[in-house]
PDB file of N, CA, C, O and CB in Angstrom:
ATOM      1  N   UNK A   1     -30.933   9.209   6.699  1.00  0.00           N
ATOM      2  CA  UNK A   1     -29.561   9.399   7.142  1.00  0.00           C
ATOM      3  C   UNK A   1     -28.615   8.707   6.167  1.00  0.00           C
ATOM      4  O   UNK A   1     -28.810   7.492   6.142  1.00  0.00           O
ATOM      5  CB  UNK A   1     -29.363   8.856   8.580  1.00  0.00           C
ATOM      6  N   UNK A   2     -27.899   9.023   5.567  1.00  0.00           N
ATOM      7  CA  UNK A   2     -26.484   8.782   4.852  1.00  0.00           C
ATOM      8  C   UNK A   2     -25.364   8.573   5.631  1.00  0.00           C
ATOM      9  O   UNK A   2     -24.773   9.222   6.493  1.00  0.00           O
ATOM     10  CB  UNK A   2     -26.090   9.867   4.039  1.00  0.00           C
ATOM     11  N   UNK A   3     -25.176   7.092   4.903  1.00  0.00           N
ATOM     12  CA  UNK A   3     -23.802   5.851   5.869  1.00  0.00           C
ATOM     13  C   UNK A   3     -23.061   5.990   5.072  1.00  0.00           C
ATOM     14  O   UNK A   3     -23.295   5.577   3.936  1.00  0.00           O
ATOM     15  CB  UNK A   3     -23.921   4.015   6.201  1.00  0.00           C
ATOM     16  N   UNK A   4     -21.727   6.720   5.438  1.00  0.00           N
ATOM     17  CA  UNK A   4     -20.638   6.802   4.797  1.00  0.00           C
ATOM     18  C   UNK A   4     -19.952   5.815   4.384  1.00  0.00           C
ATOM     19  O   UNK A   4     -19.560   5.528   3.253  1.00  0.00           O
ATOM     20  CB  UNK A   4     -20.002   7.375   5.315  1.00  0.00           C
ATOM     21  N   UNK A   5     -19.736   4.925   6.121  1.00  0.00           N
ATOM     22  CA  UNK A   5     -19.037   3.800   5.684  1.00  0.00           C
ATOM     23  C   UNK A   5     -19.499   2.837   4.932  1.00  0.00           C
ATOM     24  O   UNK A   5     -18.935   1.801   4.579  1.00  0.00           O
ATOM     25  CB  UNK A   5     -18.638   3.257   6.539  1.00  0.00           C
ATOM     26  N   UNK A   6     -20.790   3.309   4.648  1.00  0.00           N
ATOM     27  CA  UNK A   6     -20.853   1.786   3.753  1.00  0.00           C
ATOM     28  C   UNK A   6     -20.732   1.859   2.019  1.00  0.00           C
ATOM     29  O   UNK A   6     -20.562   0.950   1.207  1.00  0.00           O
ATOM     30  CB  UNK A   6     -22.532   1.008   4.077  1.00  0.00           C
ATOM     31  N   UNK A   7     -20.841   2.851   1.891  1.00  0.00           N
ATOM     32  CA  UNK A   7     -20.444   3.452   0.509  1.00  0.00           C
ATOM     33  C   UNK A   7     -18.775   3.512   0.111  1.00  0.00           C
ATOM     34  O   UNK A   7     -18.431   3.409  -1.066  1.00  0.00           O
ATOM     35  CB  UNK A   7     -21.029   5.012   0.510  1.00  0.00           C
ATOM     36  N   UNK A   8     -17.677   3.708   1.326  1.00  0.00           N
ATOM     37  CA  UNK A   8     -16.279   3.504   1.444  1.00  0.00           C
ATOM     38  C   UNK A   8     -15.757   2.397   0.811  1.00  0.00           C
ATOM     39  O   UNK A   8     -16.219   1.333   1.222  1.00  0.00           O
ATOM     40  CB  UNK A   8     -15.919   3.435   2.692  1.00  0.00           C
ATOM     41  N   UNK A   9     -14.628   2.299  -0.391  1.00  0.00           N
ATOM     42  CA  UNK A   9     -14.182   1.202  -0.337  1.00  0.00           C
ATOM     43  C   UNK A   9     -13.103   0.879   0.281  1.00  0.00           C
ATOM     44  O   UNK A   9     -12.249   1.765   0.250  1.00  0.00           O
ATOM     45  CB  UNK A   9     -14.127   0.880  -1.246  1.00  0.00           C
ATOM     46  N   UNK A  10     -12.730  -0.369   1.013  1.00  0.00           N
ATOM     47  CA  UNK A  10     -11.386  -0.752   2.092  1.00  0.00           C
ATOM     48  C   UNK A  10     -10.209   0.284   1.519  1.00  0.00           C
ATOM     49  O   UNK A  10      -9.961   0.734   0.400  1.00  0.00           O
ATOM     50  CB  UNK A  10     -10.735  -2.718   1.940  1.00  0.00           C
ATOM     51  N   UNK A  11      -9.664   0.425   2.713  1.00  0.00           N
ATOM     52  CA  UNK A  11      -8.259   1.152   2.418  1.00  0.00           C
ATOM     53  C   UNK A  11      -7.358   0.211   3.149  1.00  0.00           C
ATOM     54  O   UNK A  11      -7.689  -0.161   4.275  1.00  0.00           O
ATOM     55  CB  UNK A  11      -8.095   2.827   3.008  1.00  0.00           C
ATOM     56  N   UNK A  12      -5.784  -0.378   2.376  1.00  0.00           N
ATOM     57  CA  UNK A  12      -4.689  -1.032   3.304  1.00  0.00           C
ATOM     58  C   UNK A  12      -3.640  -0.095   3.445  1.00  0.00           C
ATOM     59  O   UNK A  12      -3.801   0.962   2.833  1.00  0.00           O
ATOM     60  CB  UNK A  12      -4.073  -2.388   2.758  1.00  0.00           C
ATOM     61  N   UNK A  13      -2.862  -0.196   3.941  1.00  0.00           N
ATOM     62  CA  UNK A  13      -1.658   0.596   4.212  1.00  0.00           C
ATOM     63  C   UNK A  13      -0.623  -0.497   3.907  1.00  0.00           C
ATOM     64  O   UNK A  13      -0.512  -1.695   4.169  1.00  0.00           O
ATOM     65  CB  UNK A  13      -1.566   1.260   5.777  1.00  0.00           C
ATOM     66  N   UNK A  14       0.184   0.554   3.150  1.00  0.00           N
ATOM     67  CA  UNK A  14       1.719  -0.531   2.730  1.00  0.00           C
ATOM     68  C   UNK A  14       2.867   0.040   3.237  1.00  0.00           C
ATOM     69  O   UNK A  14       3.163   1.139   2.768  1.00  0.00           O
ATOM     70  CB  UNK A  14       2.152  -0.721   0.980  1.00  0.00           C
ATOM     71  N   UNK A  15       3.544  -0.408   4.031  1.00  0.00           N
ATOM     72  CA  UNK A  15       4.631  -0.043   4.714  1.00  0.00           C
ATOM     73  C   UNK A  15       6.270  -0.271   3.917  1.00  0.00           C
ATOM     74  O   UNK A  15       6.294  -1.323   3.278  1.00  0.00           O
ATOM     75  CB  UNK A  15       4.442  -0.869   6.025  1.00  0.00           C
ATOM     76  N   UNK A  16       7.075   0.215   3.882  1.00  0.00           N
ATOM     77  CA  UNK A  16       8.493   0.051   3.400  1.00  0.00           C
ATOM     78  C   UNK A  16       9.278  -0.789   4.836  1.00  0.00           C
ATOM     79  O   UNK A  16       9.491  -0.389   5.980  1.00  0.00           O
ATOM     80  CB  UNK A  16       9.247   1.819   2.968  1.00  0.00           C
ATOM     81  N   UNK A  17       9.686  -2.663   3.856  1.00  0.00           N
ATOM     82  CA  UNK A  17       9.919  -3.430   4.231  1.00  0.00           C
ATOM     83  C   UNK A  17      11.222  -3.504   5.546  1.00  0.00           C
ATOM     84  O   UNK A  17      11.583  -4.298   6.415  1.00  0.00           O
ATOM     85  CB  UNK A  17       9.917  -3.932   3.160  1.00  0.00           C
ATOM     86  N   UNK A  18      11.624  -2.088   5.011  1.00  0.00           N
ATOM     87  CA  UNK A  18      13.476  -1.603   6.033  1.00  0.00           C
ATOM     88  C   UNK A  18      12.882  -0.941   6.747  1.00  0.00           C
ATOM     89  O   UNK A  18      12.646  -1.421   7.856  1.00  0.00           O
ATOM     90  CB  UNK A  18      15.043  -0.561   5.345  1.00  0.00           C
ATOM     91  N   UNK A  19      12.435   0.293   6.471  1.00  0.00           N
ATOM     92  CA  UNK A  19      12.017   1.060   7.851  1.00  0.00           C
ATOM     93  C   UNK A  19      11.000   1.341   8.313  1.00  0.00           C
ATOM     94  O   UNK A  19      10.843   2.251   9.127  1.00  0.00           O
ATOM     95  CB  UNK A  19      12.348   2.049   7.999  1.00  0.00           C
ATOM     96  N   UNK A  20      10.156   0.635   7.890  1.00  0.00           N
ATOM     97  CA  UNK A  20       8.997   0.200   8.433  1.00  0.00           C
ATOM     98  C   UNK A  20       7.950   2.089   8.014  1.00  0.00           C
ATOM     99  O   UNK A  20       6.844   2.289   8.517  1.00  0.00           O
ATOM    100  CB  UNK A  20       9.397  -0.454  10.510  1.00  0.00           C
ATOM    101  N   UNK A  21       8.391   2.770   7.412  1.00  0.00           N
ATOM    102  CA  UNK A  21       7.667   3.824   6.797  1.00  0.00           C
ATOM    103  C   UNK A  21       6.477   3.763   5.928  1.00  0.00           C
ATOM    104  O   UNK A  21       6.620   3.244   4.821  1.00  0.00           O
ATOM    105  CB  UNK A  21       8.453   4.396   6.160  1.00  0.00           C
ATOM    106  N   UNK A  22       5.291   4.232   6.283  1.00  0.00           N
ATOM    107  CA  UNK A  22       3.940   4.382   5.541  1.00  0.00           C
ATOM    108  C   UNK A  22       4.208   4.968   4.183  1.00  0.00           C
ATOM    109  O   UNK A  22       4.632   6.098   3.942  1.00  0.00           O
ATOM    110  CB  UNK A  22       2.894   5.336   6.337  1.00  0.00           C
ATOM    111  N   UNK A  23       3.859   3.920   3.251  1.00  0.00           N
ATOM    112  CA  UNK A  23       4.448   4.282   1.663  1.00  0.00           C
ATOM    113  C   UNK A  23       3.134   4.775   1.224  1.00  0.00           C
ATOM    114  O   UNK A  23       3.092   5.963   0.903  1.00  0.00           O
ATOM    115  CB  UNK A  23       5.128   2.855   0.552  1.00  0.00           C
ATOM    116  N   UNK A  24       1.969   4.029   1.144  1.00  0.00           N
ATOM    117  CA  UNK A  24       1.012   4.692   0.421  1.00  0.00           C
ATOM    118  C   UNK A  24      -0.692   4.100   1.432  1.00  0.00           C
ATOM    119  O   UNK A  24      -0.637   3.295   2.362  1.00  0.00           O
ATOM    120  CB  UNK A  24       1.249   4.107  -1.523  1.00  0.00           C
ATOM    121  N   UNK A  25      -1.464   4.475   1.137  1.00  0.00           N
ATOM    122  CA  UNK A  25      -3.149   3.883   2.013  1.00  0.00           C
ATOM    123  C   UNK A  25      -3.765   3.657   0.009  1.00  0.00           C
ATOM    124  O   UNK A  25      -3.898   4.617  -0.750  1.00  0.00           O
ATOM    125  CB  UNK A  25      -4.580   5.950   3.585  1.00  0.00           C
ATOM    126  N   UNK A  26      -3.983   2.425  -0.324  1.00  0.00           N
ATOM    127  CA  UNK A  26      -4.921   2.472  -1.368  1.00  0.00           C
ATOM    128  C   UNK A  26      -5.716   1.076  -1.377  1.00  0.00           C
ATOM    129  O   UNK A  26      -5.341   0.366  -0.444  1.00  0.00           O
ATOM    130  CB  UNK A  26      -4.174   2.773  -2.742  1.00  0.00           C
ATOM    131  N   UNK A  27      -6.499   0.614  -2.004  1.00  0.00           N
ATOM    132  CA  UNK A  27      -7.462  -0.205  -2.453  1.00  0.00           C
ATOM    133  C   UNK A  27      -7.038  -1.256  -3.624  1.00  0.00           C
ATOM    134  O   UNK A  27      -6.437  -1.089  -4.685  1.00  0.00           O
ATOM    135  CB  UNK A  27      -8.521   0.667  -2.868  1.00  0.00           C
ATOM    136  N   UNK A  28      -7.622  -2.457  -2.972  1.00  0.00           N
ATOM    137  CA  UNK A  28      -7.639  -3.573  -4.166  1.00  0.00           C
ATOM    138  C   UNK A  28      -7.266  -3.313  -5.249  1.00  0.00           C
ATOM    139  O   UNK A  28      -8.237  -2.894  -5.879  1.00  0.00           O
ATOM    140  CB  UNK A  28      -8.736  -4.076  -4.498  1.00  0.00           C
ATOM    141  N   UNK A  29      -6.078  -3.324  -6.062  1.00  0.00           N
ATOM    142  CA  UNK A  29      -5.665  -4.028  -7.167  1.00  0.00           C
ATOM    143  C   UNK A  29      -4.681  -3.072  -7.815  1.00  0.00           C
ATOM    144  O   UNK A  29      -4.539  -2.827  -9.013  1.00  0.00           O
ATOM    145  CB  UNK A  29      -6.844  -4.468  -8.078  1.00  0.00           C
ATOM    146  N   UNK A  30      -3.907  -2.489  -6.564  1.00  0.00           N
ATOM    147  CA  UNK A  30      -2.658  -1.690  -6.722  1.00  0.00           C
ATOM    148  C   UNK A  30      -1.662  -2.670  -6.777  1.00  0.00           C
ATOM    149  O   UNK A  30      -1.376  -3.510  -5.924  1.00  0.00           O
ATOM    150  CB  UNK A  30      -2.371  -0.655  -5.606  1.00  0.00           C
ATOM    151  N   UNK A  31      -1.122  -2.451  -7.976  1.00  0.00           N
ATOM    152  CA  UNK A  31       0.127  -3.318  -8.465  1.00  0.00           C
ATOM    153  C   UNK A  31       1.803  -1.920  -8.980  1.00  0.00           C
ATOM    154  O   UNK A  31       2.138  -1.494 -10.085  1.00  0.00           O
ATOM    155  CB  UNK A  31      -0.727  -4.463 -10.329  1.00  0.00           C
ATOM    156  N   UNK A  32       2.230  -1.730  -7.977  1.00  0.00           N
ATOM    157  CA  UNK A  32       3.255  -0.565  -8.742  1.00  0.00           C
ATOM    158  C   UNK A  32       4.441  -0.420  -7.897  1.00  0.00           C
ATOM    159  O   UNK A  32       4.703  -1.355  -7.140  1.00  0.00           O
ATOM    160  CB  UNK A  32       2.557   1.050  -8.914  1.00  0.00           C
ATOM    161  N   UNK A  33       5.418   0.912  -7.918  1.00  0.00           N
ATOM    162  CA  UNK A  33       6.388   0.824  -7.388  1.00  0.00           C
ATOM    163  C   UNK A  33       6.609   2.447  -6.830  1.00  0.00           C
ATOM    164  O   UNK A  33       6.263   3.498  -7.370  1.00  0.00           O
ATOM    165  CB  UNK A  33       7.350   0.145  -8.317  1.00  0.00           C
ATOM    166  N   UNK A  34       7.185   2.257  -5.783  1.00  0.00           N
ATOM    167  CA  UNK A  34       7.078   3.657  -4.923  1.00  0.00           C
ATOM    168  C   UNK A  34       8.701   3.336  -4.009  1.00  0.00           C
ATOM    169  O   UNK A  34       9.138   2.404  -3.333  1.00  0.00           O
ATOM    170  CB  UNK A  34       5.233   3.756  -3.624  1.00  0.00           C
ATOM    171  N   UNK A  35       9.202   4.645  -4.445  1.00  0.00           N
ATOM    172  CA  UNK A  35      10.659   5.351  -3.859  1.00  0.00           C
ATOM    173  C   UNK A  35       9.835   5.399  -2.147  1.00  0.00           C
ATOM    174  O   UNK A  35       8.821   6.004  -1.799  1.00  0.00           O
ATOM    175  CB  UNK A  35      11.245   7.460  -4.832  1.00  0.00           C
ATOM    176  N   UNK A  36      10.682   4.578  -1.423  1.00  0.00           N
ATOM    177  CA  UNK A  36      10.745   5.355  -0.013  1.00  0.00           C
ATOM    178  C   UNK A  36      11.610   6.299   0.648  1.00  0.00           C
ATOM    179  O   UNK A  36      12.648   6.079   1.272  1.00  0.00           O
ATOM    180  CB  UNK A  36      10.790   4.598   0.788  1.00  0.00           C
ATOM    181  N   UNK A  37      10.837   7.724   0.338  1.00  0.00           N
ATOM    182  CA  UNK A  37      11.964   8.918   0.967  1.00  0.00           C
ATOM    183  C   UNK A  37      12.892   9.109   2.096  1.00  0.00           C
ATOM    184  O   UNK A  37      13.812   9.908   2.269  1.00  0.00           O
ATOM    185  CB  UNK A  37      11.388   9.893   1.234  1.00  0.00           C
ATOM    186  N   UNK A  38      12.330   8.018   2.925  1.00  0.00           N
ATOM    187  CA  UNK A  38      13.438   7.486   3.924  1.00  0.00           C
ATOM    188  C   UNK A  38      15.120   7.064   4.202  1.00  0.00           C
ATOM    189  O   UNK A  38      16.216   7.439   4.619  1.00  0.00           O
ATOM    190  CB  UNK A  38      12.998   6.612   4.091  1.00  0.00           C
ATOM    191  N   UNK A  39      14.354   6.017   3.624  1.00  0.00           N
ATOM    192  CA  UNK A  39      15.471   4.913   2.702  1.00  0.00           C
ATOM    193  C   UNK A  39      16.259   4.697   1.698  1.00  0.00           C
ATOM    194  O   UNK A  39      17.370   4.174   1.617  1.00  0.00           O
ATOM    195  CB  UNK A  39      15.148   4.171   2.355  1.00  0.00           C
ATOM    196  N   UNK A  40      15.148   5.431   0.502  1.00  0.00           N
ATOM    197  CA  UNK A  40      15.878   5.313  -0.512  1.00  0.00           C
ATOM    198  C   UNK A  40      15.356   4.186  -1.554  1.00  0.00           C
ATOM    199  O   UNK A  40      15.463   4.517  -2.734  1.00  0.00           O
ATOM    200  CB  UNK A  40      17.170   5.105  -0.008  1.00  0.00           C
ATOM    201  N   UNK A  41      14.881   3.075  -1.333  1.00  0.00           N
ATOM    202  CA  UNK A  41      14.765   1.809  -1.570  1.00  0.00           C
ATOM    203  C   UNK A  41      13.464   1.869  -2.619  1.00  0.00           C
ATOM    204  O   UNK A  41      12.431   2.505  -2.411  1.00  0.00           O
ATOM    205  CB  UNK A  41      14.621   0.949  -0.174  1.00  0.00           C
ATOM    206  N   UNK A  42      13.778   1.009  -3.861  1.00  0.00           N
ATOM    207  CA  UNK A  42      12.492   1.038  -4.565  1.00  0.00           C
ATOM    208  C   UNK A  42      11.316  -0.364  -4.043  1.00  0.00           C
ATOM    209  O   UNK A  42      11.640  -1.536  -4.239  1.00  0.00           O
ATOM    210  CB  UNK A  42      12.963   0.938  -6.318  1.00  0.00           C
ATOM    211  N   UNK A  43      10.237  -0.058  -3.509  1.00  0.00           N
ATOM    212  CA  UNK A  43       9.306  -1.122  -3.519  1.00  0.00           C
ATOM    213  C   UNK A  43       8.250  -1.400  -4.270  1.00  0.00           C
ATOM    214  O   UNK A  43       7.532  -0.508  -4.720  1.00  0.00           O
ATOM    215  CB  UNK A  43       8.884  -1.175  -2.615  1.00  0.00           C
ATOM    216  N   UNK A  44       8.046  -2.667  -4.484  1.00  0.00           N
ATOM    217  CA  UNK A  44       6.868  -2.804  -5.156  1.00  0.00           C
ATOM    218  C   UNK A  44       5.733  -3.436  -4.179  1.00  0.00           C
ATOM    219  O   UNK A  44       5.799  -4.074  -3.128  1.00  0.00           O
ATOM    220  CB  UNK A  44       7.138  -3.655  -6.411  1.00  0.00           C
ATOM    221  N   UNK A  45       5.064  -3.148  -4.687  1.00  0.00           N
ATOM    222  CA  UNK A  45       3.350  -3.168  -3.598  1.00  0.00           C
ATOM    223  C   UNK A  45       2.418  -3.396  -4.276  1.00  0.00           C
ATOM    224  O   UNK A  45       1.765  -2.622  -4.975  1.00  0.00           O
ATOM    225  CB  UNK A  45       2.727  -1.786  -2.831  1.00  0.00           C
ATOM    226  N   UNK A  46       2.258  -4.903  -4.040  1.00  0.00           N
ATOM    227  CA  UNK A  46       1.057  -5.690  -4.908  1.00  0.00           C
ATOM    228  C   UNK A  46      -0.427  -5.573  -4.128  1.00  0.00           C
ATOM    229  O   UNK A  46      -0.408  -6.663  -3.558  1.00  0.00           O
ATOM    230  CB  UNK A  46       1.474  -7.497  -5.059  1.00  0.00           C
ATOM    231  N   UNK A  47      -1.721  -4.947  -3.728  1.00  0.00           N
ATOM    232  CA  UNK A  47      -2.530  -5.308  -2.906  1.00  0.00           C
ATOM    233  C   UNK A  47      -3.940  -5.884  -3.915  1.00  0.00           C
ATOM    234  O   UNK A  47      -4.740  -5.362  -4.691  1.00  0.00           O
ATOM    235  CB  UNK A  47      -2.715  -4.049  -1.869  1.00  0.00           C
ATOM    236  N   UNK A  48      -3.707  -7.083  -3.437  1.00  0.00           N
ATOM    237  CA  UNK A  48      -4.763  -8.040  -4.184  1.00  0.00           C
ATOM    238  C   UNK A  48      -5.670  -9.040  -3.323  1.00  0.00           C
ATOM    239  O   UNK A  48      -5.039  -9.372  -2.320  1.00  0.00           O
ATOM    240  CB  UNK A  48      -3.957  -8.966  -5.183  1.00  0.00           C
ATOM    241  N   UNK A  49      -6.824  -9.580  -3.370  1.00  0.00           N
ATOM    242  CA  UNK A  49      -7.426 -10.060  -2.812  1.00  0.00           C
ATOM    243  C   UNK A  49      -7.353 -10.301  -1.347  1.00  0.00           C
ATOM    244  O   UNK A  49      -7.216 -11.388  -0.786  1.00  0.00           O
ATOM    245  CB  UNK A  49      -7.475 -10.738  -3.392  1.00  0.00           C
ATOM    246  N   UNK A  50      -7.495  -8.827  -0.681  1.00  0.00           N
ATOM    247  CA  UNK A  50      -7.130  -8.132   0.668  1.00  0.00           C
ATOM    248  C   UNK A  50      -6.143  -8.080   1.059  1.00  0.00           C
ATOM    249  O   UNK A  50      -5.835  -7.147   1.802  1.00  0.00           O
ATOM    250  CB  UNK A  50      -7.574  -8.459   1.611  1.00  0.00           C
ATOM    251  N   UNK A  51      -5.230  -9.081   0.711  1.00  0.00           N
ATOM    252  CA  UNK A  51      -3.602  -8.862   0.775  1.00  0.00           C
ATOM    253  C   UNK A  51      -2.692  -7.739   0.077  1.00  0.00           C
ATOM    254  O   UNK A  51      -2.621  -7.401  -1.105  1.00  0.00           O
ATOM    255  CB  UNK A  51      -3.039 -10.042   0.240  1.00  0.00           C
ATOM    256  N   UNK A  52      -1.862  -7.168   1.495  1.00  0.00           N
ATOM    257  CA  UNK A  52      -0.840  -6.555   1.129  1.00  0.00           C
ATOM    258  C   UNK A  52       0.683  -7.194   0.886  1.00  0.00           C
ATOM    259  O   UNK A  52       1.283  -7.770   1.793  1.00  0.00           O
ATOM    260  CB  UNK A  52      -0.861  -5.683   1.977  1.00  0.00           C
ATOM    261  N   UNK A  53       1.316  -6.992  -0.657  1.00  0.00           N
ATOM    262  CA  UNK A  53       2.630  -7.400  -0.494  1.00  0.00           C
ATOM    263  C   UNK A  53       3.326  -6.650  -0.898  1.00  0.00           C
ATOM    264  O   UNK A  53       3.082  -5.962  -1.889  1.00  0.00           O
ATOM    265  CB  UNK A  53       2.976  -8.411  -0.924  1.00  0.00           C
ATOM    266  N   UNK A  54       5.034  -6.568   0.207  1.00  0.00           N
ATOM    267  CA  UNK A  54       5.602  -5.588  -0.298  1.00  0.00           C
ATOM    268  C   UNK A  54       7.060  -6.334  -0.666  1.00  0.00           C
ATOM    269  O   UNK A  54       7.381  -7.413  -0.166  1.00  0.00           O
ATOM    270  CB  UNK A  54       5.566  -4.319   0.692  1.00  0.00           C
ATOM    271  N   UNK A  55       7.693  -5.768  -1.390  1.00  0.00           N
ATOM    272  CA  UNK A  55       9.199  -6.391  -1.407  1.00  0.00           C
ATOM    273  C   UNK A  55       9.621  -5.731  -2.427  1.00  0.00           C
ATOM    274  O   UNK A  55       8.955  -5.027  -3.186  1.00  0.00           O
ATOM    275  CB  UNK A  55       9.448  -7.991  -1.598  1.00  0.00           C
ATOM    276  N   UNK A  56      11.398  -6.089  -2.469  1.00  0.00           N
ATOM    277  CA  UNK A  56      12.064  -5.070  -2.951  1.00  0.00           C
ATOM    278  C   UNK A  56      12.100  -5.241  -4.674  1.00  0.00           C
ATOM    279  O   UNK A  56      11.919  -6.296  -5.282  1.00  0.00           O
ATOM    280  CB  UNK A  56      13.493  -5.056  -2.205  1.00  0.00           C
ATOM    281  N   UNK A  57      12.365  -3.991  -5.226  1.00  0.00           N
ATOM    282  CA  UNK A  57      12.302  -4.205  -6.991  1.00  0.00           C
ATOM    283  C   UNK A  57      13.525  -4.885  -7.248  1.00  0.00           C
ATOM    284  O   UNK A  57      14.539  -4.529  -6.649  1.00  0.00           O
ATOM    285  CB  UNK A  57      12.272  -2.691  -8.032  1.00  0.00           C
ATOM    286  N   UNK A  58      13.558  -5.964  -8.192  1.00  0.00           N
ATOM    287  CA  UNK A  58      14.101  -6.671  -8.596  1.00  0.00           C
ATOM    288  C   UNK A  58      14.673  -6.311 -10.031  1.00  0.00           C
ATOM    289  O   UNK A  58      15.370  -7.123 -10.639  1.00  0.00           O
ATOM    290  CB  UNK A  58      13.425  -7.586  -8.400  1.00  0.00           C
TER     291      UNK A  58
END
């Protein structure tokens, strides 16, 4: 039998810091910046050593 999940690598979800909108689902060692079509607002979204961080581009 073949275990999916264990072959899966983690997925986090990064949310946009204003309206609380699902920006992207990716894996350890996403460092970049994503328009929220919502809002408007550029974020950057660091996910590193299981942590998600989001905040605004500077």
């Amino acid at each position: 039998m073949n275990d999916k999940k264990s072959s899966e690598k983690q997925l986090y979800y990064a949310c946009c810091p204003y309206c609380k909108t699902i920006l992207i689902q990716a894996q350890n060692g996403m460092d970049g910046y994503i328009k929220c079509l919502k809002c408007d607002n550029y974020i950057h979204i660091i996910i590193r050593n299981d942590t998600v961080t989001t905040k605004t581009k500077s």
